[in-house]
FISE-602279 format. One record per residue (C-alpha): residue in one letter; y, z, x; chain. Coordinates in steps of 0.2 Angstrom, whole numbers, plus 5000, padded with zeros to 4 digits. Layout:
N
+---+------+------+------+---+
: r :    Y :    Z :    X : c :
+---+------+------+------+---+
: A :    Y :    Z :    X : A :
...
+---+------+------+------+---+
END
This chain:
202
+---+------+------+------+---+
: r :    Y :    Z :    X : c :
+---+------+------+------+---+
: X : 5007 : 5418 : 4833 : A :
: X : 5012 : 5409 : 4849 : A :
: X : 5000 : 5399 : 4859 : A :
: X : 5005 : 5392 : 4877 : A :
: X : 4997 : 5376 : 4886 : A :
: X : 4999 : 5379 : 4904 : A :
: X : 4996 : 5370 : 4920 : A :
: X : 4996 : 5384 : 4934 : A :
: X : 5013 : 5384 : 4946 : A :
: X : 5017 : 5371 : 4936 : A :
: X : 5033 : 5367 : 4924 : A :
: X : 5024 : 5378 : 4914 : A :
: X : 5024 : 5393 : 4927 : A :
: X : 5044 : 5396 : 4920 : A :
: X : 5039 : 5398 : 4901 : A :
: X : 5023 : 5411 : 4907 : A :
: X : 5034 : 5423 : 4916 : A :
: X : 5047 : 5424 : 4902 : A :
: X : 5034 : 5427 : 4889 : A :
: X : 5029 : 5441 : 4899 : A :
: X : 5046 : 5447 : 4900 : A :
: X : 5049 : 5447 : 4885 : A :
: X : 5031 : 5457 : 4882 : A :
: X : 5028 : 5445 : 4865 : A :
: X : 5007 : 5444 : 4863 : A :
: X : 5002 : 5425 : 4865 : A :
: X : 4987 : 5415 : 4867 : A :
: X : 4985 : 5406 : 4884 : A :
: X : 4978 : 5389 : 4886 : A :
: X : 4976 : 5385 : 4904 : A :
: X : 4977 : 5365 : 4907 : A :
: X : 4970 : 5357 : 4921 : A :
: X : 4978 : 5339 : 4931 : A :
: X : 4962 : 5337 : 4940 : A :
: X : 4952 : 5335 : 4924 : A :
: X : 4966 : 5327 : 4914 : A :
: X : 4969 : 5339 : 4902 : A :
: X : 4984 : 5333 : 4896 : A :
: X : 4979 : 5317 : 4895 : A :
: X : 4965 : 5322 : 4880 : A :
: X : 4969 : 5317 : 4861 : A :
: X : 4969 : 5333 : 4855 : A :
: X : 4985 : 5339 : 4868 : A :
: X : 4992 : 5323 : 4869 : A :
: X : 4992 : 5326 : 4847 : A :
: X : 5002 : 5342 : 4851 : A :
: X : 5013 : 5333 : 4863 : A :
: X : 5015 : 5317 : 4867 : A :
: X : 5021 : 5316 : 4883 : A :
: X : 5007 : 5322 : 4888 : A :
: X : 5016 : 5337 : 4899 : A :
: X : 5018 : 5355 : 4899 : A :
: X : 5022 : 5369 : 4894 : A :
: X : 5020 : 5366 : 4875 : A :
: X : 5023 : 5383 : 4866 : A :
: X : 5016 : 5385 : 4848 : A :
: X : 5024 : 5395 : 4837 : A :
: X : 5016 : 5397 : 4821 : A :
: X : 5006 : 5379 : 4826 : A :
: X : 5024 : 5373 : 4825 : A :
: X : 5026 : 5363 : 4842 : A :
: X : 5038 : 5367 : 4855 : A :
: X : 5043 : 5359 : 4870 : A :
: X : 5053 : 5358 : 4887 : A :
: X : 5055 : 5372 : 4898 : A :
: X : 5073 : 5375 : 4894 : A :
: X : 5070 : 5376 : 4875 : A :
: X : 5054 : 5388 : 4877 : A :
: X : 5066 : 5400 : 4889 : A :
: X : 5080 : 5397 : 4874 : A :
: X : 5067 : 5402 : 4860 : A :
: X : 5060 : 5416 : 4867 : A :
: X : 5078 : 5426 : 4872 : A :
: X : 5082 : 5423 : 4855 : A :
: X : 5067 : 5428 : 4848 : A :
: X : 5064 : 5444 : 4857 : A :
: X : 5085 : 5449 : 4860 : A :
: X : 5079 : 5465 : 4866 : A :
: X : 5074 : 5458 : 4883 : A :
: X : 5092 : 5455 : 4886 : A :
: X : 5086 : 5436 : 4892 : A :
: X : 5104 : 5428 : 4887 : A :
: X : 5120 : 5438 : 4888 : A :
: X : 5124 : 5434 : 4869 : A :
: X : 5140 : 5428 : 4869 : A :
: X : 5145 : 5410 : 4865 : A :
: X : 5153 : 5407 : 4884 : A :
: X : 5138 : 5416 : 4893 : A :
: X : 5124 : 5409 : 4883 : A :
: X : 5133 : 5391 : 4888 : A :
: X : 5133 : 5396 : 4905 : A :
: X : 5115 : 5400 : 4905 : A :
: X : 5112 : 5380 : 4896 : A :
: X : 5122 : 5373 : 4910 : A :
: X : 5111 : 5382 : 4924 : A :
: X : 5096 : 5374 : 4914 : A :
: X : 5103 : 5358 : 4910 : A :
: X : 5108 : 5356 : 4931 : A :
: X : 5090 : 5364 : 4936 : A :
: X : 5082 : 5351 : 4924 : A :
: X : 5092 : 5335 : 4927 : A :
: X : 5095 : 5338 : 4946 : A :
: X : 5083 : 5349 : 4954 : A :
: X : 5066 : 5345 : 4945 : A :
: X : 5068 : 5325 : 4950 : A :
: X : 5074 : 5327 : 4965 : A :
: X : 5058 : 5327 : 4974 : A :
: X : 5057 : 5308 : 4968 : A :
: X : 5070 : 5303 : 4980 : A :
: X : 5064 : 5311 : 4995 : A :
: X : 5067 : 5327 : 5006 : A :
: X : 5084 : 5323 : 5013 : A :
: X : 5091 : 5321 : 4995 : A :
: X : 5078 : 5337 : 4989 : A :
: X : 5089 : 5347 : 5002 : A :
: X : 5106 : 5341 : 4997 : A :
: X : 5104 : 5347 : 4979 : A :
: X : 5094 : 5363 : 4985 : A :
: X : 5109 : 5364 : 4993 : A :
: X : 5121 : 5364 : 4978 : A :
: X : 5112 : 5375 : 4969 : A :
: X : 5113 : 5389 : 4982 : A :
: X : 5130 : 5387 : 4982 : A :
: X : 5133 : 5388 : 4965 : A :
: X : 5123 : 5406 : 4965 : A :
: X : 5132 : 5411 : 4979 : A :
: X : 5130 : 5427 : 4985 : A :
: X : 5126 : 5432 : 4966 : A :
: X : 5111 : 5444 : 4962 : A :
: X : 5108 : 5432 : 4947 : A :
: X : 5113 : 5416 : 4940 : A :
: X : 5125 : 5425 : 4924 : A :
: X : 5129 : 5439 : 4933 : A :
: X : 5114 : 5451 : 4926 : A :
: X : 5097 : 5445 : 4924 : A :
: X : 5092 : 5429 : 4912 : A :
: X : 5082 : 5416 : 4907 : A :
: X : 5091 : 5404 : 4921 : A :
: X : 5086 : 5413 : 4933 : A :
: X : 5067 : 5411 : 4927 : A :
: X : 5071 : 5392 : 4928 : A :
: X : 5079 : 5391 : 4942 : A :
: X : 5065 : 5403 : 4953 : A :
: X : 5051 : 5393 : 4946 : A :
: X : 5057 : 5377 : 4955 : A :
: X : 5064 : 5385 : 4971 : A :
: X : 5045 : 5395 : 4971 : A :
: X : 5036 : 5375 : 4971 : A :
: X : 5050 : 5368 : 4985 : A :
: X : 5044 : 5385 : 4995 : A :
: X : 5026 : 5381 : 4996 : A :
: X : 5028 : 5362 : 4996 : A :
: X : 5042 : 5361 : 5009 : A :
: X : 5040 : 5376 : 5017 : A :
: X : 5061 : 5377 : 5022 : A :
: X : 5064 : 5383 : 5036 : A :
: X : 5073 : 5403 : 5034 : A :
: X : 5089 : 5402 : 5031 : A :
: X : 5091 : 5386 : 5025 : A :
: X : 5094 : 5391 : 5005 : A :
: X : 5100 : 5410 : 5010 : A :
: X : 5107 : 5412 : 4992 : A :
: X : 5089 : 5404 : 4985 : A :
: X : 5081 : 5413 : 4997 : A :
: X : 5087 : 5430 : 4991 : A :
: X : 5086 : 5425 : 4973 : A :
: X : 5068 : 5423 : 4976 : A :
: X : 5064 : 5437 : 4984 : A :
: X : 5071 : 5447 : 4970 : A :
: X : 5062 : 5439 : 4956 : A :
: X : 5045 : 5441 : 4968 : A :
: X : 5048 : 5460 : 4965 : A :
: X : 5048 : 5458 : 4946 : A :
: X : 5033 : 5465 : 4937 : A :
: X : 5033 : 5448 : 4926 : A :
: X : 5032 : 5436 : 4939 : A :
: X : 5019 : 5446 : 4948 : A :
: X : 5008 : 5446 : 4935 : A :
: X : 5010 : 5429 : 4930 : A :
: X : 5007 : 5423 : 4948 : A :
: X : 4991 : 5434 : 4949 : A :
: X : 4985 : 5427 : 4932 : A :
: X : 4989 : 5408 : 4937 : A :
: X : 4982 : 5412 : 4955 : A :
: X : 4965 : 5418 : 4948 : A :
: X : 4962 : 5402 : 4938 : A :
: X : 4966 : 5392 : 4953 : A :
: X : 4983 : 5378 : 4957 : A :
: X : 4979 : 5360 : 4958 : A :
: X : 4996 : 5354 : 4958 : A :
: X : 4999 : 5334 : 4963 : A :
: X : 5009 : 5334 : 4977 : A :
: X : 5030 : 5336 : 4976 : A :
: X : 5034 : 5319 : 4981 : A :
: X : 5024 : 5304 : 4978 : A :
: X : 5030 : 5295 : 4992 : A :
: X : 5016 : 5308 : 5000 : A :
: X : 5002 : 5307 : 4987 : A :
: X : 5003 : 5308 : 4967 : A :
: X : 5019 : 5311 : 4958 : A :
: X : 5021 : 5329 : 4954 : A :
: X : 5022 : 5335 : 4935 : A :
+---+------+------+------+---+
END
């Protein structure tokens, strides 16, 4: 049985589309910042950092975008979410160890920064249709922070071309379609992207 505590567009956004990728049947637990969800005993007794997503798997607790996304490809290997070889699946932990350790905090040290790294990572696609070469999990991480700078920035077109066309492609995929129609319905209340400008952002 999997269970996933979720903040709408947030962190969490990545691990919902890949759970719908991979068609498994789960439990959703929507979270809210304005009411302080994550800040209850009972979640933070789940996870205490008191952040999402968490996954559940069997009431065993899992954590962190990259290993939820790492879990569920090699849980479900028939969604073809990493390319199964011991280079290629390094390739895809790369990707997730950049977009974790260089794009999520980059908001913290302001918009000229944010857009030097945006920067490197549309480089490093390139001209690529996805991040491996073929469709994976990086790309559900990589989309999910690109699709937040999108809506918080608003970049001008044509200033991430390769991120651009990236997420277009993954706007056009059935999973992330439905997971932004289901997150949509129950209503963002993100804090903003950088705290200079408001609250820091999860």
């Amino acid at each position: 049985m999997l269970t996933l505590y979720f903040a709408p567009g947030s962190s969490s956004f990545a691990a919902h589309i890949a759970l719908h990728e991979v068609g498994a049947a789960f439990e959703a637990r929507p979270l809210s910042f304005a009411k302080k969800d994550m800040r209850s005993p009972a979640y933070l007794a789940l996870n205490p950092e008191g952040k999402v997503p968490t996954l559940l798997v069997d009431g065993r607790t899992l954590t962190e975008v990259a290993g939820i996304l790492f879990y569920l490809a090699r849980t479900f290997p028939d969604a073809k979410l990493l390319p199964g070889d011991a280079e290629g699946d390094a390739q895809a932990v790369s990707w997730m160890s950049f977009i974790a350790s260089t794009l999520h905090p980059a908001r913290k040290l302001g918009v000229e920064h944010t857009t030097r790294v945006y920067g490197i990572a549309d480089i490093r696609l390139g001209q690529n249709e996805w991040a491996l070469g073929r469709y994976s999990i990086a790309d559900i991480h990589l989309f999910r922070l690109y699709w937040r700078l999108v809506h918080a920035l608003k970049p001008a077109r044509g200033t991430f071309p390769n991120l651009e066309a990236h997420h277009d492609r993954m706007m056009a995929r059935p999973a992330v379609r439905k997971t932004i129609q289901i997150e949509s319905a129950i209503g963002y209340e993100l804090p903003a992207w950088f705290p200079a400008l408001e609250n820091p952002s999860s």
